[in-house]
C-alpha positions, 0 to 999 in steps of 0.5 A, a space after each residue: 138628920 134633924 136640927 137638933 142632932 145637926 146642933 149636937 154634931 156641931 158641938 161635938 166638932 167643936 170640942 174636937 176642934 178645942 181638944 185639939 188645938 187649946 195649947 196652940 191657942 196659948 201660944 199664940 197669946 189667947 186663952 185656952 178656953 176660947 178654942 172650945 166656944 162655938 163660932 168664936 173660937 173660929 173667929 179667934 183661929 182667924 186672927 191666929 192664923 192672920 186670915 180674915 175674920 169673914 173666913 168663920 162665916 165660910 166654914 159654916 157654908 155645906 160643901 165650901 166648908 169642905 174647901 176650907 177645912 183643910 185650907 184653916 188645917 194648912 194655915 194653922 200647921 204654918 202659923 206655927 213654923 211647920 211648913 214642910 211638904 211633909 207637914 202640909 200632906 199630913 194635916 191633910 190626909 189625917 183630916 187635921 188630926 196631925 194638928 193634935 200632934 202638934 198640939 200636944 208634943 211639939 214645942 212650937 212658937 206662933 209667928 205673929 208676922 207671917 208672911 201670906 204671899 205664896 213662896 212658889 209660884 205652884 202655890 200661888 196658883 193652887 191658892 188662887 185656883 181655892 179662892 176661885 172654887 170657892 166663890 163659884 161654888 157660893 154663887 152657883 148655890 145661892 146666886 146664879 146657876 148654869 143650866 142646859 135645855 137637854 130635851 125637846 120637852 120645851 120645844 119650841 118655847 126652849 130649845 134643846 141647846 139652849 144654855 140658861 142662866 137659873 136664878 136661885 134668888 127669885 124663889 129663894 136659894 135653898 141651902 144644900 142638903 147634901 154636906 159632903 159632894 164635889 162642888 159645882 157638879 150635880 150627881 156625878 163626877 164628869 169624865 170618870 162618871 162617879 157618884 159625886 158626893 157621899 150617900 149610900 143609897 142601898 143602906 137608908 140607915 147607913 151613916 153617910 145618910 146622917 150627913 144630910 141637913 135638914 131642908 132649908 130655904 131663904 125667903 125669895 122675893 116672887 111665888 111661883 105662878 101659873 106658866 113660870 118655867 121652872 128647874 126642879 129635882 125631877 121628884 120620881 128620880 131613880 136613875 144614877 145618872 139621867 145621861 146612863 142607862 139605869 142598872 137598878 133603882 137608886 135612891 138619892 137625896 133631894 138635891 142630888 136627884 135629876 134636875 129637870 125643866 117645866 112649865 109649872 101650870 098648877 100651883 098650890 090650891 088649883 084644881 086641874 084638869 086637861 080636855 083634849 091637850 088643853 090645860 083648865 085650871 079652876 074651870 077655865 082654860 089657862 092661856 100660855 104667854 105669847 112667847 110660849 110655842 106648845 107643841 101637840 100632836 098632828 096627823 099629817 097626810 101629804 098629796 103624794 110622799 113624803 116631803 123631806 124639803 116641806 118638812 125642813 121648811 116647817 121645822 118639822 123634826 119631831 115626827 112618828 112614821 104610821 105602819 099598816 098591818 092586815 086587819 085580820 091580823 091585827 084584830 088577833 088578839 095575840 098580836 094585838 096584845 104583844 104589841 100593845 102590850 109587850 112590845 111596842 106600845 102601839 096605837 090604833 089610829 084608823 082602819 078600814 076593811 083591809 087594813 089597820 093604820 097603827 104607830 108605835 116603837 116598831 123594830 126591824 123584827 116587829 116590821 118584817 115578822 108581821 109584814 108591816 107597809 111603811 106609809 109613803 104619805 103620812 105622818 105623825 108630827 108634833 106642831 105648834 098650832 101657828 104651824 098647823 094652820 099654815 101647813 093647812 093651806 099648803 097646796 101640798 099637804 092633804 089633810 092636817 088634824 090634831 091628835 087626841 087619845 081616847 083610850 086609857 093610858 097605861 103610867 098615868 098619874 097615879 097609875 104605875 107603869 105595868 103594862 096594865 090600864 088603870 083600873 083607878 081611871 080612864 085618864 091619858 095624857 090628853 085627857 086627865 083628872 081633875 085633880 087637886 094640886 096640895 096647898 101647906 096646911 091644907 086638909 083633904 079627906 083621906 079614904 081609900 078612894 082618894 089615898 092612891 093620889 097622895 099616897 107618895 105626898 103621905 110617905 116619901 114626900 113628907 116621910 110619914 108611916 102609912 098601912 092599910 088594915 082592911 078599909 082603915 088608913 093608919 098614918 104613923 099608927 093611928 087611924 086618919 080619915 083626914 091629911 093635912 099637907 106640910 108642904 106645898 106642892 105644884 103641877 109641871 109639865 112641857 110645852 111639848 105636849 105630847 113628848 114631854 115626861 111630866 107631871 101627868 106621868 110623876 105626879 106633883 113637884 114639893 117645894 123642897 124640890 125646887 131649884 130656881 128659875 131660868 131668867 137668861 138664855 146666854 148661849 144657843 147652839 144647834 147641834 145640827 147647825 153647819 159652821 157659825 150656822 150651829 149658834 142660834 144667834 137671835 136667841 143669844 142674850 134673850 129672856 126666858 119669861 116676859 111679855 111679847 116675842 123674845 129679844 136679844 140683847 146680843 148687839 147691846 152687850 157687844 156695845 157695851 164689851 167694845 165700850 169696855 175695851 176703849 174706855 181701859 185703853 184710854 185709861 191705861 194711857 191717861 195712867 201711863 202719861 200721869 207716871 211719867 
């Protein structure tokens, strides 16, 4: 919905809302035509109701408005005697259209003096229970967001477990575009697994979708920079939920759709480009921050097996098993191209005049139907290079190399998933582009060369018309040879390089799809942890970005707790005392 039919659709609530209330307006000692002026009529309802005049400002608020509503419907029904139970379940369940009975067949009288204090202790609670949605809901908006590391795209800089505070303010806390939706939860409803707010994702004309506000967002006092770790609306987002297996492809509005965590590595203007796993923004390499722990792909060989206790001592628990096949087998290219392929999408590391050396997906079926030899002294493992080095000189570790593709990458940006290589490039995740991230107000050529790159940018992003006739571009009908971009755009992607579902796989992340920035790490909990063991005690309390290694300021806030406590105790008493 635009700003302008946004504008006409207030107008029409308000007269709805002067329609139906002008007598009661009367009645209470004001004039009947201000129940019809915009913002004011609610200002006067305020003082009818004997609420305070901020309350205007909430209605005005996407989803705390759907709070308040039937709050100022219960209110006002009780500014004029009609308290029952029967009257509050009607202004309810009728949207506050009982309102319009009372209005206009009821003889009933304002009561200037009515008392505010709940008559039952039932509805104390429930009032007290709306006041505390209500302010939870604005500070997670426009404040402060909870947030959960739920992948090891981030290892080792974030840890999955980790529980982060996201500040709105830093980049500017961007209004809701979805007006109807459960408060303080995302896309679904926990427990009964339901879709949280009100969209229609199998019908784009349905008149749910005209609900959504058009994209807005305050001024934030920081831009994003290259190696801000950043929480965005995953852009390529298809899933109903990111926890459930998808049945289909769902459509959803922007704020609704999957949030994710990255490390932003481009912004608007850079060129970027990665040679072997190093990211080079403008031509020269981008140095992470000290406290960032980018993990990449090792091959791992041991002197004898397997070592479970090195494993353990390193912190190795991300690892691939390597398989060895026949190579004449493998070299048949039936096999070959039911495993690369249609299978398991497995890689090629090494082969001799015997066998191959290969990785990949491989089931139960895969591994017994081709005879396939599990290694007893190689992995593939994902490292910090800090850890490489030491894993060198450990007499029990044969050799250690980093991995690096060669071959082209099936899915890579702007390549399509399809079990084809890009006939577009010869890029992979260890090697790709450049590429140009898209600057608001920026202006590129536009030719079939360089379309298939901002192809999404031109129709879902910036909701433009786009066909190809022969070797023209049309974009909203008529021919361009150029694209000036609306928006900004940036390049996300993890630490972990070589586990991390990106943006060398989605593409680039609009500004209208950024959420905030994680500042705090409150929480830290270690799933495979044993008793108090589970909670990361040295990342409690800690910041996420800032020079040098992390540390917590767990024990200062104890302090401080325990200061707290002895300071009320000793003013309690000093009162008690002052009483007497």
């Amino acid at each position: 919905m635009s700003t302008y039919q946004w504008l006409v659709f207030i107008l029409i609530i308000q007269l709805i809302h002067g329609l139906g209330t002008w007598k009661l307006y009367q009645k209470a000692g004001r004039k009947s035509w201000e129940a019809f002026v915009p913002v004011y009529n609610s200002i006067v309802l305020m003082k009818i109701i004997n609420r305070p005049s901020w309350w205007t400002f909430l209605l005005f608020i996407p989803v705390i408005n759907l709070i308040m509503f039937p709050v100022v419907w219960v209110e006002t029904l009780r500014s004029f005697g009609k308290n029952t139970t029967l009257d509050t379940f009607l202004g309810i369940f009728t949207l506050g259209f009982y309102i319009y009975f009372v209005n206009y067949t009821q003889n009933v009288t304002h009561i200037t003096d009515r008392s505010l204090v709940a008559r039952t202790k039932t509805g104390d609670t429930v009032s007290s229970l709306l006041f505390a949605i209500i302010v939870a809901t604005l500070v997670h908006t426009y404040v402060m967001q909870p947030f959960t590391i739920p992948s090891s795209s981030l290892e080792k800089s974030l840890l999955i477990g980790d529980f982060l505070f996201v500040s709105k303010f830093h980049y500017g806390p961007r209004t809701p575009m979805t007006t109807v939706a459960a408060p303080m939860v995302h896309d679904t409803i926990p427990f009964v697994k339901v879709k949280s707010y009100l969209y229609d994702d199998n019908n784009p004309e349905s008149w749910k979708n005209k609900l959504q506000l058009p994209y807005f967002r305050f001024p934030g006092f920081q831009e994003i920079k290259n190696n801000d770790i950043v929480v965005f609306n995953w852009p390529r987002d298809t899933l109903f939920h990111m926890y459930l297996p998808a049945d289909r492809r769902y459509s959803k509005p922007i704020d609704k759709k999957t949030n994710y965590v990255k490390r932003c590595v481009g912004i608007p203007g850079d060129s970027l480009q990665i040679k072997n796993g190093d990211v080079y923004i403008n031509g020269k390499q981008l140095i992470l921050p000290e406290r960032a722990k980018p993990q990449y792909c090792y091959d791992l060989k041991f002197k004898s097996t397997i070592d479970a206790e090195l494993m353990q001592q390193y912190d190795i628990n991300e690892y691939n098993r390597v398989f060895s096949i026949d190579r004449s087998l493998w070299e048949n290219n039936l096999v070959k191209d039911y495993l690369i392929k249609e299978k398991a999408k497995v890689v090629e590391l090494s082969k001799d005049s015997t066998s191959a050396t290969i990785i990949g997906a491989i089931d139960q079926e895969i591994y017994e139907k081709l005879k396939l030899r599990l290694s007893e002294n190689f992995i593939q493992a994902n490292l910090t290079a800090e850890k490489a080095e030491m894993l060198k000189k450990d007499s029990r570790i044969e050799q250690v190399s980093k991995y690096i593709k060669t071959n082209t990458e099936d899915g890579i940006y702007p390549d399509l998933t399809d079990g084809i290589p890009s006939k577009i490039n010869n890029w992979n995740s260890d090697n790709f582009g450049p590429i140009y991230i898209p600057k608001a107000g920026q202006t590129v050529d536009l030719n079939l060369k360089s379309l298939p790159y901002y192809k999404i940018i031109i129709t879902e992003y910036e909701g433009n018309k786009l066909k190809v006739v022969g070797n023209d571009i049309y974009v909203n009908d008529k021919i361009a040879t150029k694209y000036t971009f609306a928006q900004n755009y940036y390049w996300m992607m993890g630490d972990n390089r070589n586990n991390s579902l990106d943006a060398r796989y989605f593409g680039y992340t609009p500004e209208n799809h950024i959420v905030g920035k994680p500042v705090f790490i409150w929480m830290s909990w270690d799933s495979n942890g044993k008793g108090l063991n589970k909670i990361r005690w040295d990342r409690m309390f800690t910041t996420v970005n800032g020079e040098g290694q992390p540390e917590s300021y767990f024990k200062y806030f104890l302090v401080l707790l325990g200061l707290y406590f002895v300071g009320e105790y000793f003013w309690k008493k000093r009162k008690a005392k002052t009483n007497e």
